[in-house]
N, C-alpha and C positions, 0 to 999 in steps of 0.2 A: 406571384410566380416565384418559383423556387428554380436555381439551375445548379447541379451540380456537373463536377469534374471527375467523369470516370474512367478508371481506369481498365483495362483488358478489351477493351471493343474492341474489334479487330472485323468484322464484318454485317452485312444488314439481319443475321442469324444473330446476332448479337445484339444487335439493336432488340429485335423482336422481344428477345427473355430478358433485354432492362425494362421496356416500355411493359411487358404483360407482369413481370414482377413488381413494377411501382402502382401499376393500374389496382393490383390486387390490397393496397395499404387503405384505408378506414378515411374518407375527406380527399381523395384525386380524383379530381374531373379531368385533367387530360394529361396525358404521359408523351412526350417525344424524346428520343435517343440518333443519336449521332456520334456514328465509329470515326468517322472523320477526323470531327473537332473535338471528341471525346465527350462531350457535353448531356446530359440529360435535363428536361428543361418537362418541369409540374406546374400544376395550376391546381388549387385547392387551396384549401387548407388544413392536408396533413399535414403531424408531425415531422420536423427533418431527420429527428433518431428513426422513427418508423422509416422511412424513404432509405436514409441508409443500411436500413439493417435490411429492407429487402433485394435490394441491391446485392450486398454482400452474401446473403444466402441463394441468389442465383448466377455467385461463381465470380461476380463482379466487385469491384475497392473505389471507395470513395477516396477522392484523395484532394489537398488544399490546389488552389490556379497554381 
């Protein structure tokens, strides 16, 4: 399991475009997002550079805890 810290979520619309943007990476069997606690949280085994770059290209920043 992979969890990252992301950042711009601000609501469950937000959720939705990190969880179908990470869905869409080559090796993720499940996506969950949280605007909350900012957290994105994978199950696979994709890449983290894939995970984050698609992340970033739906408007979202990875960023360290």
């Amino acid at each position: 399991m992979t969890e990252l810290n992301v950042d711009g979520m601000a609501c469950d619309g937000c959720e939705t475009a990190v969880v179908e943007a990470l869905s869409d990476v080559p090796g993720v069997e499940d996506a969950t997002a949280d605007h909350e606690r900012g957290i994105a949280t994978v199950t696979g085994d994709a890449e983290t550079e894939a995970l984050v770059a698609a992340i970033d290209e739906a408007g979202y920043e990875v960023v360290d805890g």
